[in-house]
C-alpha positions in Angstrom: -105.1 89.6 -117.0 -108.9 89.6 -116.3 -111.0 87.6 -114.5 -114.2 87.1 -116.7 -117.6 85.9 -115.2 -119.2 86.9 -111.8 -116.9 85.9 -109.2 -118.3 85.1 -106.2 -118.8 87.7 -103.2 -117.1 85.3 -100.7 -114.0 86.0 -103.0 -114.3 89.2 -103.6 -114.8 89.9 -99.5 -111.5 87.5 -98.9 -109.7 89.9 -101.7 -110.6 92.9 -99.4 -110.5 91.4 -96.2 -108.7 94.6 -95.1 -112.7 96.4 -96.0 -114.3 95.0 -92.8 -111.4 96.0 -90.1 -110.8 99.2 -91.5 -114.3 100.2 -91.9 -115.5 98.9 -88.7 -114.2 101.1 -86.4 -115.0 104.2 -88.3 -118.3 103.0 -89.5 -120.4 105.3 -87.1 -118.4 108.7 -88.4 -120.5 111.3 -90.0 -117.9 111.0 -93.1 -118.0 107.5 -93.3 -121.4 107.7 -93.2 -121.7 110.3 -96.0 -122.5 110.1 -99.7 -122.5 113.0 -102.5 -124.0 112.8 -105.8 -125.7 114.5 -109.2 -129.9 115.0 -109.8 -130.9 117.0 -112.8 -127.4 119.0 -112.9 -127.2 119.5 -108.6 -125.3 118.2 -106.2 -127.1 117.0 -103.9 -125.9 114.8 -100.2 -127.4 111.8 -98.0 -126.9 109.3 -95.9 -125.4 106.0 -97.2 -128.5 104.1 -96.4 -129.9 106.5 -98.8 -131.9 108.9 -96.0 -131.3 112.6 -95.1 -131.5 113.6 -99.1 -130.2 116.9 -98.9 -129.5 119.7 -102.3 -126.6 122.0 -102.1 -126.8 123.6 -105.2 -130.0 125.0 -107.8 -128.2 126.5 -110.9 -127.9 123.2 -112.3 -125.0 122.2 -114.6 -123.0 120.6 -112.2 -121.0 117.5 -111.8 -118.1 115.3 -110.1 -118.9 115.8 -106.8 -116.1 115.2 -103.9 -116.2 115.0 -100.3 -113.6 116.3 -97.6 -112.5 113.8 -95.1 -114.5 115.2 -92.7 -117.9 115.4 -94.9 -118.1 119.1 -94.0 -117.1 120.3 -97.6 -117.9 119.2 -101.2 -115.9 120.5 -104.1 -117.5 119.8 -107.7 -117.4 121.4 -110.9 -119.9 123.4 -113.1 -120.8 124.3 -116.4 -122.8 126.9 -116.3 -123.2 129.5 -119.0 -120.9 132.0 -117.1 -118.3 128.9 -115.7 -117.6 127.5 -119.0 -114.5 128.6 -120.6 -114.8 130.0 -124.2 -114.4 127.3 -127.0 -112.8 124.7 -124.8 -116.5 122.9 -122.8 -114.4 123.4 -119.4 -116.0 124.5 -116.4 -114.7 126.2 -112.6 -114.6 124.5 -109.9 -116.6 125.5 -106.3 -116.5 124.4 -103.1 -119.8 124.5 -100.7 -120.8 123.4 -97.1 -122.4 120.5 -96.7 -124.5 122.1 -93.9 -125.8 124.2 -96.6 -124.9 128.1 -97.8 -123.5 129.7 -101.0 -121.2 127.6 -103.2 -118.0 129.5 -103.8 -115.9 129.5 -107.0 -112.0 128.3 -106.6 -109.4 130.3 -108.7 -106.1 128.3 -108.9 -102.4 130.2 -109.8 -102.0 129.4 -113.6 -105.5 127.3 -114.3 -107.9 129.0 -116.5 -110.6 126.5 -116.1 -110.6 123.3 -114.0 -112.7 120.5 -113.1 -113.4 117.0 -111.7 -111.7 117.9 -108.2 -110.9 115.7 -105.5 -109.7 116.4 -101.8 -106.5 115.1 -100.3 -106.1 113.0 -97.5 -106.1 116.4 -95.1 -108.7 118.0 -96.7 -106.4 121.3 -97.3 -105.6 120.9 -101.1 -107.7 119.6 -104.2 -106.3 117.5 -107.0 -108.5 118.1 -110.3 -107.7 118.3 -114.2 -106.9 122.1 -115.1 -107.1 123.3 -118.2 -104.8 126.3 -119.4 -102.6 128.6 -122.3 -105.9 127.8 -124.8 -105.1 128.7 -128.4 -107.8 128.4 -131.1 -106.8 127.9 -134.9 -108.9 128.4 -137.5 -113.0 130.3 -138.2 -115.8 129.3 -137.6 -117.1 125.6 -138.3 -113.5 125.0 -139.0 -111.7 126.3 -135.7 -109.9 123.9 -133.8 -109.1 124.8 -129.8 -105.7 123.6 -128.5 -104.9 123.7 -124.8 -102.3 122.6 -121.9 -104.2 119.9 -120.2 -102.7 119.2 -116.6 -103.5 117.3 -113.4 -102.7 119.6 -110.8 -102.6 119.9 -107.4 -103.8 123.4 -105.6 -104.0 125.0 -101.7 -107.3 125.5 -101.1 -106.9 128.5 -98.8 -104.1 130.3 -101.1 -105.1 129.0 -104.4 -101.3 128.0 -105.0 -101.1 125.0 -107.7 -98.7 122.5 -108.7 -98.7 120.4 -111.4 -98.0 116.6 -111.2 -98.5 115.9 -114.8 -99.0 118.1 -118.1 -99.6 117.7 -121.9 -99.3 120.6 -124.2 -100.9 121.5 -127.2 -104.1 119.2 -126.5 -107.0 119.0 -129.6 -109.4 118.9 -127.1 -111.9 117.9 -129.4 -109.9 114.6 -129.4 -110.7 114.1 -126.3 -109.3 115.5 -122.5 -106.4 113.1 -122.1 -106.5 113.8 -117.7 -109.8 112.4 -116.4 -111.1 111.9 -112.8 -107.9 111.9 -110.4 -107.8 111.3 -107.0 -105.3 110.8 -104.0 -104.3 107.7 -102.7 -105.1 107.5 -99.0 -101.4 108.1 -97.8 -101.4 111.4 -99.9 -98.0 110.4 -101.8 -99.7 108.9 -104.9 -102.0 110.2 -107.7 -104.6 108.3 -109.3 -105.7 108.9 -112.6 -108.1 107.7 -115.6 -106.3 108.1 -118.9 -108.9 109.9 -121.2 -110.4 109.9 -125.1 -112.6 111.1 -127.0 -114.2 107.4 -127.5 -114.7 104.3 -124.6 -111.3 103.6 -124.3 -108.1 104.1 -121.9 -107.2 102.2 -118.4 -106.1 103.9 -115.2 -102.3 105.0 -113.9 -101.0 105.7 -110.3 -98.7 108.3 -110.3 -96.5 109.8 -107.1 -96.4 113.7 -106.8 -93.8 114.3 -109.6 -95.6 112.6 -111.9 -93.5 109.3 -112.2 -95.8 106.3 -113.1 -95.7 103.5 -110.6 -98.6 101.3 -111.9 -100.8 101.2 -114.9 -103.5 99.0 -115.8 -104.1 97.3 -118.4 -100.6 97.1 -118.8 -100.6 96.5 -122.6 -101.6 99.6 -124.0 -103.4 97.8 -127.0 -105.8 96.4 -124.6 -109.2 97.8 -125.5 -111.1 97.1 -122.5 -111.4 100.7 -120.4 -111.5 100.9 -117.3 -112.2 104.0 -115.2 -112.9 105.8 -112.3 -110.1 104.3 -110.1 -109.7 104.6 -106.3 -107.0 102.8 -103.9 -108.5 101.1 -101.0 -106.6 101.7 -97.7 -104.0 98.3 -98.0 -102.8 100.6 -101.3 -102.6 97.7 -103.0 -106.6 97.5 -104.5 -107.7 99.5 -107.0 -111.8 99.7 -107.1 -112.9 100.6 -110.7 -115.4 100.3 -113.7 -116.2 99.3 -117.6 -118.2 101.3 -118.9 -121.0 99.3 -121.3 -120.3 99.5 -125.2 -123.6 98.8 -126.5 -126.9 97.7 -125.8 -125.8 94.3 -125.0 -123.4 94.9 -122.7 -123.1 95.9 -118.9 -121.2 98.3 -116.6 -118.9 96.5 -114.8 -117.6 96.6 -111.4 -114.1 95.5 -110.6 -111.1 95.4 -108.1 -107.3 95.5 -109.6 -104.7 94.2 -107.4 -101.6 96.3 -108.0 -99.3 93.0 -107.2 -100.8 90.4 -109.7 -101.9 92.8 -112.2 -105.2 90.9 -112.4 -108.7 91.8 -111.8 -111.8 90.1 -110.5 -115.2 91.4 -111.1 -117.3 92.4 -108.1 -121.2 93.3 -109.7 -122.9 95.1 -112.7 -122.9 98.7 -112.1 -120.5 101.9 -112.8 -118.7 104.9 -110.6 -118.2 103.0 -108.1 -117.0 104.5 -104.4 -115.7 103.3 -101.4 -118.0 104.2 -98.5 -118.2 103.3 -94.5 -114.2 103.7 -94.6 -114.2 101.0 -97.0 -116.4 98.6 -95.8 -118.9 99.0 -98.3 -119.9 100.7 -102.4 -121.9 103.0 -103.3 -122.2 103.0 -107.2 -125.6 103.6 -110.2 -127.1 101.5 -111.9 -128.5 102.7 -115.5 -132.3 101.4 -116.5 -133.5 102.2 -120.4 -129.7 103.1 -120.7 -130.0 103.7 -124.5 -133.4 105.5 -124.7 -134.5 108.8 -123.8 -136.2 107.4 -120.9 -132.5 106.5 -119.7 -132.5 107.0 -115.6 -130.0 106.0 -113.0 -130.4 104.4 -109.2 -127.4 104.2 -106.5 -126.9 101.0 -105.0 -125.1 100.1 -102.1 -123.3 96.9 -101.5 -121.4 96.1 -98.5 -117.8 94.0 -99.4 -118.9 90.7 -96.9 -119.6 87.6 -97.7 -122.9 86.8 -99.3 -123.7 90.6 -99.6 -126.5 91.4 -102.2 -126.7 94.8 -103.7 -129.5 96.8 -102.5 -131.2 100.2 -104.1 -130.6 103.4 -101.7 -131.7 106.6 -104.0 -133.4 107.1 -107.2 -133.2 109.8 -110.3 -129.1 110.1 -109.3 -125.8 109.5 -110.3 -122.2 109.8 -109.5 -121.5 109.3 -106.2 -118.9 109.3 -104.0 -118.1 109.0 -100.6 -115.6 111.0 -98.2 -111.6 109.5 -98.4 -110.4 106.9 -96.8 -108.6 106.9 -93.5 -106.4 104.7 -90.9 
């Protein structure tokens, strides 16, 4: 099922020989051109070569940044003292200009708290994980908080939601079972980590009912995890990561191809995104990752043969770059 080793760029670039035509003619686009990302709790935007650093928010808390297709919004999630829901760690989710102005908070039909929110392929609705009918049992040290955990799909303008999958009853202290959806880039599929409270789970694709039409690893005893997925614009490539175990290991950058079921490492890193319409990734790279003095770089590495990765912004982490387009 995996492809262990480095595998060389040239194969990697012939894998996604689709990344240089479709990202070639969009490549000057301010989108395309667009990244967003986290410093010290703010979400902050630039330029994919790493220039034109610009912050959109200051109360800090803030996380899982997402760009419209047209780079003119971000959505992201915060959890700030007055965003968090009680007893559950959730947070709300905002949407903000990326010209700059006041972030505003979203409130969804149904959806007590919500985060880690991604646009669709129009930019008019937001798929995120939503959090809802919280119970606690219990005092004290002792409680225990159960919820409905959802991925759900909501109208930005009305606030009118959907769900596409739910789990009720969820200890959330065992973890948040929905983690980091996105759309594919026809709009007809879901994307969606499968989440724990440990380093564990793979990734599903999912259409808008909720019926699964690809999961990976396809043994559910495989321990390997691997998160963060996005489809490239053949919908047939999955980009993903590994997140490192220990001290000995690295984050790990692959592509899945949805046909074969195997996967093929592309470079050491983690959160990876597709940028320049595909063409190239944005992802961080973790230095003293299991000290205090733990920090984190972007890196951008364009899919071509012979590419090298190269170091764009310091002091940041999750990025992510506007959706793909034909």
């Amino acid at each position: 099922m995996r492809t262990r080793g480095l595998i060389a760029l040239a194969v990697v670039a012939a894998m996604l020989s689709w990344a240089a035509a479709a990202g070639a003619a969009d490549a000057e686009g301010s989108a395309a051109e667009m990244i967003a990302f986290v410093r010290q709790g703010n979400i902050w935007v630039a330029r994919v070569d790493g220039t034109g650093e610009r912050r959109l928010t200051d109360f800090g808390f803030c996380g899982a940044p997402a760009l419209s297709p047209d780079g003119k919004q971000a959505a992201f999630h915060c959890r700030g003292n007055q965003d968090v829901y009680p007893d559950t760690g959730f947070g709300q989710i905002y949407l903000v200009e990326t010209a700059g102005g006041e972030p505003r908070r979203m409130k969804f039909d149904g959806i007590l708290a919500a985060e880690q929110p991604a646009f669709s392929p129009d930019g008019k609705s937001l798929v995120f994980v939503g959090l809802s009918e919280v119970k606690k049992q219990g005092k004290d040290d002792e409680a225990q908080v159960f919820a409905t955990m959802s991925v759900s799909i909501a109208d930005i303008p009305s606030g009118k939601t959907r769900t596409v999958l739910r789990h009720k009853n969820s200890l959330l202290d065992a973890g948040y079972i929905y983690s980091h959806p996105a759309f594919s880039p026809d709009g007809q599929g879901v994307l969606w980590q499968q989440s724990g409270s440990d380093v564990s789970g793979g990734f599903q694709i999912v259409d808008l009912k909720g019926k699964a039409l690809f999961r990976f690893p396809s043994k559910g005893e495989d321990p390997m995890p691997y998160w963060g997925p996005s489809l490239a614009l053949d919908g047939q490539t999955v980009l993903c990561y590994s997140p490192a175990t220990s001290d000995t290991t690295d984050d790990t950058i692959y592509v899945v191809d949805r046909k074969t079921g195997k996967s093929a490492e592309v470079t050491t890193g983690a959160g990876p995104a597709f940028v320049r319409n595909g063409a190239a990734i944005v992802f961080e790279r973790w230095t003293n990752r299991w000290t205090e003095k733990a920090s984190s770089n972007l890196w951008i590495l364009e899919l071509k043969p012979g590419a090298s990765p190269r170091r764009i912004i310091t002091d940041a982490s999750e990025p992510v770059g506007a959706m793909l387009r034909k």
